[in-house]
DOVEXGU-763912 format. One line per 3 residues: their letters; for each residue x, y negated, z negated of N, C-alpha, C. Coordinates in steps of 0.1 Angstrom, whole numbers, plus 5000, padded with zeros to 4 digits. Each point is the difference from the previous one (the first is absolute). Layout:
BEGIN
A> X/Y/Z/X/Y/Z/X/Y/Z; ...
***
This chain:
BEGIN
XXX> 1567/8499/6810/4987/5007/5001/5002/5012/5010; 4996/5013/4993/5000/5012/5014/4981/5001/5003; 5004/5002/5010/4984/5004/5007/4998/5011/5008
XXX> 4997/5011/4995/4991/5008/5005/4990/4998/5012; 5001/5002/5013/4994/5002/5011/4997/5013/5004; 4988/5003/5003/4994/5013/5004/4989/4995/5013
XXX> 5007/5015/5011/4994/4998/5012/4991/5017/4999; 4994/4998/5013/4987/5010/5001/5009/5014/5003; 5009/5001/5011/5011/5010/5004/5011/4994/4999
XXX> 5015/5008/5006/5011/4999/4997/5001/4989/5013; 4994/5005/5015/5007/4990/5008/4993/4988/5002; 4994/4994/4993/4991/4985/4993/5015/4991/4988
XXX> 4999/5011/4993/5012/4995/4991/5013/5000/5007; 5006/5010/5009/5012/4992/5003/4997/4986/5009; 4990/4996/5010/5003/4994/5008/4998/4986/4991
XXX> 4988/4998/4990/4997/4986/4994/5013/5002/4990; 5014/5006/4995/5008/5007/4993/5012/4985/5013; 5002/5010/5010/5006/4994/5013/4996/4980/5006
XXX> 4983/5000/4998/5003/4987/5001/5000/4992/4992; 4998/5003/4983/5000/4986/4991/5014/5001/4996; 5012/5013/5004/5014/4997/4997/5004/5000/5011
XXX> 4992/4993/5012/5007/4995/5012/5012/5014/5003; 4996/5017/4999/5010/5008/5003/5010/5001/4992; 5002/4998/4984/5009/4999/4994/4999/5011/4987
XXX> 4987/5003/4998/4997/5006/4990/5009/5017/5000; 5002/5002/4985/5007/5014/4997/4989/5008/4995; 5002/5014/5013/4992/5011/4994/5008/5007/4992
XXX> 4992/5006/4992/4998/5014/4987/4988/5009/4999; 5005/5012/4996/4988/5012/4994/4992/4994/4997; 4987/5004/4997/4991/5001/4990/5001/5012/5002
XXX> 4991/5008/4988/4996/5010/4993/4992/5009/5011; 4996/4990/5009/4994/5014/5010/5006/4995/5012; 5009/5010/5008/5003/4998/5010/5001/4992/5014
XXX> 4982/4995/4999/4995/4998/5013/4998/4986/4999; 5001/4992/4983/4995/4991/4994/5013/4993/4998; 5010/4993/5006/5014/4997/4994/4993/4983/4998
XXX> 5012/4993/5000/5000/4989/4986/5009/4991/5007; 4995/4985/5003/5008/4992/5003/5002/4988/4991; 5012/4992/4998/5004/4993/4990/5007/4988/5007
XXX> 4998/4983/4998/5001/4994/5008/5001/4988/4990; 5005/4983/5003/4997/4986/4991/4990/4993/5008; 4996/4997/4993/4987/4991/5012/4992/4988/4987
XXX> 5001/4989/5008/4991/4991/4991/4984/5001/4999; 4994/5000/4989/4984/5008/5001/4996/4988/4990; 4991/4992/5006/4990/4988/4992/5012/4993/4992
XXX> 5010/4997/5006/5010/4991/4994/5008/5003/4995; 5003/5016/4997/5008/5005/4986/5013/5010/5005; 5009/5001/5001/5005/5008/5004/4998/5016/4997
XXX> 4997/5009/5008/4996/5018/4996/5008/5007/5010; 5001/5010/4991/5006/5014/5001/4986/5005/5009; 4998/5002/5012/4994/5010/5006/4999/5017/5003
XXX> 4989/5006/4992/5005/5012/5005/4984/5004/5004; 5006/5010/5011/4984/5000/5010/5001/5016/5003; 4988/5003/4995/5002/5019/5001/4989/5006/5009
XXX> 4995/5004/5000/4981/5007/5008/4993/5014/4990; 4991/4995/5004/4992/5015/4998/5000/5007/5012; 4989/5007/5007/4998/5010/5007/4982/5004/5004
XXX> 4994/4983/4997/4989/5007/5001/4990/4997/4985; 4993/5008/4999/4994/5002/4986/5011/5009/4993; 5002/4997/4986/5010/5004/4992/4991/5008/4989
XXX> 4987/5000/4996/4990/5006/4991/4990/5005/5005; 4992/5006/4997/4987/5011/4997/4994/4998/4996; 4983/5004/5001/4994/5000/4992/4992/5016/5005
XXX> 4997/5005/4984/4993/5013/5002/4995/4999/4983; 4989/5011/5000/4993/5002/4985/5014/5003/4989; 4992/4999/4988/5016/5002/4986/4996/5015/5007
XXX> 5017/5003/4992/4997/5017/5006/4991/5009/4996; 4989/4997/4986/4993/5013/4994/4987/5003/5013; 5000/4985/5011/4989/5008/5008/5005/5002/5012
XXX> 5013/5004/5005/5007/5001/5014/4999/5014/4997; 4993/5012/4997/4999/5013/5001/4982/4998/5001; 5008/5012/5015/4976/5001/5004/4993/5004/4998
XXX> 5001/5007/4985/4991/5004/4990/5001/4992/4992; 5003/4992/4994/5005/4991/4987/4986/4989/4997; 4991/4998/5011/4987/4993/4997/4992/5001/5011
XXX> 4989/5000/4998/4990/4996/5012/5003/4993/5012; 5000/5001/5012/5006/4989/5011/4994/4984/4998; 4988/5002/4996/4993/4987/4999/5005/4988/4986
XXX> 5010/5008/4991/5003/5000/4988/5013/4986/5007; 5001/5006/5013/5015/4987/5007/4997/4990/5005; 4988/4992/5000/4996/4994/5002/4999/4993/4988
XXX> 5006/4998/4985/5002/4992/4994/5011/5007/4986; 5009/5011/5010/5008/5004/4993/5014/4986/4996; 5007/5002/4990/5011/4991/4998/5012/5001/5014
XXX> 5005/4989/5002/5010/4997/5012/5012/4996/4994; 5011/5006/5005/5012/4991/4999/5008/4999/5007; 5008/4990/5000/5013/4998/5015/5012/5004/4998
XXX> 5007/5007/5004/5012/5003/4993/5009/5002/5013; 5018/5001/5001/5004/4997/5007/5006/5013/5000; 4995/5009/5015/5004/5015/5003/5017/5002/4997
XXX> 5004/5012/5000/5009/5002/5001/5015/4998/5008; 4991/5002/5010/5007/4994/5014/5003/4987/5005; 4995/4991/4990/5005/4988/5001/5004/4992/4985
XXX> 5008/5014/4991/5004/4991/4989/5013/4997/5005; 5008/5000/5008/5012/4997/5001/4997/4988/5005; 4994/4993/5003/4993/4986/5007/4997/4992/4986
XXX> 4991/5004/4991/4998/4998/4986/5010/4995/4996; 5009/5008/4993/5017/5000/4994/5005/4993/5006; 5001/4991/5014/5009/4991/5006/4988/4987/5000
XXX> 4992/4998/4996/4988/4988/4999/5005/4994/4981; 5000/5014/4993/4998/4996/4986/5016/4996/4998; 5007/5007/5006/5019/4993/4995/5001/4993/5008
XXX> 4993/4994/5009/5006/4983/5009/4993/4989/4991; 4986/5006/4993/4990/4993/4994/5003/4990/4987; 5011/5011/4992/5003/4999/4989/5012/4991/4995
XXX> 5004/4993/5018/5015/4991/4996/4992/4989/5007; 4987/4993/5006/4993/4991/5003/4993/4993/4993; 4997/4986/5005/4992/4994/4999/4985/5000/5005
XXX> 4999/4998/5011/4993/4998/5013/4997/5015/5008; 4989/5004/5003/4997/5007/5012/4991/4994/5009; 5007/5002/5012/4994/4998/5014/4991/5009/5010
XXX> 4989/4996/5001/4994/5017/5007/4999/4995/5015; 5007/5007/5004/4997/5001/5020/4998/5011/5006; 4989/5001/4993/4993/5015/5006/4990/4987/5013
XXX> 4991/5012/5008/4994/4995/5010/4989/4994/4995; 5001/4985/5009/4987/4989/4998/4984/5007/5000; 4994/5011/4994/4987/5007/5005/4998/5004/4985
XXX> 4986/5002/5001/4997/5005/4983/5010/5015/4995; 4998/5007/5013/5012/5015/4991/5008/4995/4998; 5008/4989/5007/5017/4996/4996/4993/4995/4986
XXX> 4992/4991/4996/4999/4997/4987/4997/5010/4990; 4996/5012/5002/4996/5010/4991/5012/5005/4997; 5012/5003/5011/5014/5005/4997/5002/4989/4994
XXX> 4998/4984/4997/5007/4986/4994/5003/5006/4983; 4985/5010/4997/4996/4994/4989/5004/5015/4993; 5002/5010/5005/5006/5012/4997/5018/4992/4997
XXX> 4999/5000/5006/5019/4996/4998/4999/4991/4990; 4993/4992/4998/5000/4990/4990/5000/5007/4983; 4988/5010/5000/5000/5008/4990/5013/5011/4995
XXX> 5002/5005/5013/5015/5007/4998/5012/4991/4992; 5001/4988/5013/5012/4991/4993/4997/4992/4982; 4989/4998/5002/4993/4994/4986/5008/5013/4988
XXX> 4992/5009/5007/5003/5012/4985/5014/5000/4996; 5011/4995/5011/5011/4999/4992/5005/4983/4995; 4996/4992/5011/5002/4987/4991/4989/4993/4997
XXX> 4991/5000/4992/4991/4992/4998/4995/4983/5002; 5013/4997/4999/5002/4984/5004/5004/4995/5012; 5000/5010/5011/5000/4993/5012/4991/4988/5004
XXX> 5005/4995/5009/4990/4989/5005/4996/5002/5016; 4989/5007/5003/4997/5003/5013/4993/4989/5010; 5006/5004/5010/4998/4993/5016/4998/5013/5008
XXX> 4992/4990/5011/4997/5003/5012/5002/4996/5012; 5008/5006/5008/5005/4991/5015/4992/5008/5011; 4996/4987/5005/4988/5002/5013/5003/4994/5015
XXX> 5003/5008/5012/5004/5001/5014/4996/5009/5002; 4999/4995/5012/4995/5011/5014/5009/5003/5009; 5011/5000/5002/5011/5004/5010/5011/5000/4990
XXX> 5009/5011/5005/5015/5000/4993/5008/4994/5011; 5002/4982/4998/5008/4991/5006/5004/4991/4990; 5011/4993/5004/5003/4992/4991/4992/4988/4996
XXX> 4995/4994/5010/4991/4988/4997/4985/5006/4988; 4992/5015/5002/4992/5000/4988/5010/5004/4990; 5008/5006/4999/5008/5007/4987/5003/4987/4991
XXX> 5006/4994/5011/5005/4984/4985/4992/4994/4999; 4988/5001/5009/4985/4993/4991/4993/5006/4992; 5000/5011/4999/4990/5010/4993/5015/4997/4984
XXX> 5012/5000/5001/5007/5001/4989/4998/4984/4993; 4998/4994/5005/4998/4985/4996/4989/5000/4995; 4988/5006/5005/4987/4998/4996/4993/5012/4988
XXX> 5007/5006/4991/4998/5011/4998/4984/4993/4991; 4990/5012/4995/4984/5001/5001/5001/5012/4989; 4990/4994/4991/4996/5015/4993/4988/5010/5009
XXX> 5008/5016/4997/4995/5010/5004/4982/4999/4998; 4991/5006/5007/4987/4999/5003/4996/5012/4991; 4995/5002/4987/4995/5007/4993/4987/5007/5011
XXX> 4989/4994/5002/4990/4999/5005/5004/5010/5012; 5001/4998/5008/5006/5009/5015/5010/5008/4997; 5006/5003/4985/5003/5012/4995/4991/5010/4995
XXX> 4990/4991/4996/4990/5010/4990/4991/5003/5012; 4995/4993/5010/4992/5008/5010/5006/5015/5009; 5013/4999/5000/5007/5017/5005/4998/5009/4988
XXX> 5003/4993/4983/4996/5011/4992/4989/5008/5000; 4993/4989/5003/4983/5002/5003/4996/5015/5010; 5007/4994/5012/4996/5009/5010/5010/5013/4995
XXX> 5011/5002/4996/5009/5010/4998/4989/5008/4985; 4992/4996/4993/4994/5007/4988/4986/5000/5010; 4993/4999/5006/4985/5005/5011/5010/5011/5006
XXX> 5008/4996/5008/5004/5015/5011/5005/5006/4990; 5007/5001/4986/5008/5013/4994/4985/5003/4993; 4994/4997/4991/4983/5004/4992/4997/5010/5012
XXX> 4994/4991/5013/4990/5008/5010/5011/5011/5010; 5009/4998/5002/5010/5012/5008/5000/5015/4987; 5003/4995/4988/5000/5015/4991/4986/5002/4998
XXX> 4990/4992/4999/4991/5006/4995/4993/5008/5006; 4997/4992/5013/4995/5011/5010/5007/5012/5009; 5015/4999/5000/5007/5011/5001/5002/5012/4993
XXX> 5000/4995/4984/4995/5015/4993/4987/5002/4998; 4989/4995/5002/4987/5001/4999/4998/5010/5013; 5002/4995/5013/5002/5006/5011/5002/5015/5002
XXX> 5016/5000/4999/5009/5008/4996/4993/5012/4995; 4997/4993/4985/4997/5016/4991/4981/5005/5007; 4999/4993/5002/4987/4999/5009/4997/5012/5008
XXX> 5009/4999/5009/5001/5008/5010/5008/5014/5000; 5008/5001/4988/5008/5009/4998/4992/5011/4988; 4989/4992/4999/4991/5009/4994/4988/5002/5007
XXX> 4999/4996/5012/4992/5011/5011/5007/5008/5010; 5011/4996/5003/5005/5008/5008/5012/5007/4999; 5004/5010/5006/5010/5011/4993/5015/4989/5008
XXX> 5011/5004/4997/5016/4999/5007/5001/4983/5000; 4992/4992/4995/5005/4987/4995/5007/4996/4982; 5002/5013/4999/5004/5000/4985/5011/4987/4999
XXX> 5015/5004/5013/5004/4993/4997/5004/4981/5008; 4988/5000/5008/4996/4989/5005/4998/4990/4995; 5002/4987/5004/4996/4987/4993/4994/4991/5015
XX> 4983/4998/4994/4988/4995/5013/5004/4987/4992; 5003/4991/5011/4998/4982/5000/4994/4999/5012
***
């Protein structure tokens, strides 16, 4: 069995990397530099697995309008307040992408050790959809600690928990109120004022 482990950053993944291979584990590249890749044997719920344990960086996706209304003439400001949304994974972090979908694609299992808090679960569930889009048949876990020590690390790996949909969808939540109300009233604003007053042509009022 190989298993796919994903941590929140890089120095989360080497240290829980360092204590479930007791310091034995072999690093390698991944695809983005700052994101490398540990590979280790470790018994997981009885079975013997292939460990490999990589990180994100954070939030790995976006959310902003489809592009026909990301230009500030393109509709009424008020029109963003129930314009279409999508999430998509910037540029700057497809090399993070490309090393999630080719560790994804030789697994069974993914492990999310992003941070115990609802954002860590919103990054849970973003990576989930990345790694999903390349293997569909994963089987996802969730490992939950509050210290990087050995005593939570091999309890949180023993205990693993499905990911909290719920306390994902409340950061979606808040991330679609602040992007609606941040553009709407910034170009409403914006053109607002740039049409009473002269030399803010090329200003942007938040």
């Amino acid at each position: 069995m190989r298993v796919l482990h994903v941590a929140e950053k890089p120095s989360v993944a080497k240290e829980i990397a360092s204590i479930l291979s007791r310091n034995s584990a072999r690093r390698r590249d991944g695809e983005s530099k700052y994101n490398c890749i540990y590979e280790f044997p470790f018994e997981l719920q009885g079975q013997n697995a292939n460990m490999v344990i990589t990180s994100v960086s954070g939030h790995i996706m976006e959310m902003d309008t489809v592009p026909q209304y990301r230009n500030w003439n393109s509709c009424d400001p008020v029109f963003l307040f129930e314009a279409p949304l999508i999430k998509y994974v910037p540029d700057r972090n497809d090399a993070m992408k490309r090393t999630l979908q080719r560790e994804s694609r030789g697994c069974q299992r993914l492990v999310l050790w992003l941070d115990c808090d609802r954002e860590g679960e919103n990054i849970s569930f973003e990576v989930i959809d990345i790694c999903k889009e390349a293997n569909p048949r994963l089987t996802v876990m969730r490992a939950r600690f509050s210290a990087l020590i050995p005593k939570d690390i091999f309890h949180a790996v023993n205990n693993l928990v499905a990911p909290n949909q719920k306390d994902s969808d409340a950061v979606e939540a808040r991330q679609e109120i602040d992007l609606r109300i941040g553009a709407a009233f910034t170009r409403f604003q914006t053109k607002r004022l740039q049409s009473k007053f002269s030399g803010l042509e090329e200003s942007i009022i938040s």
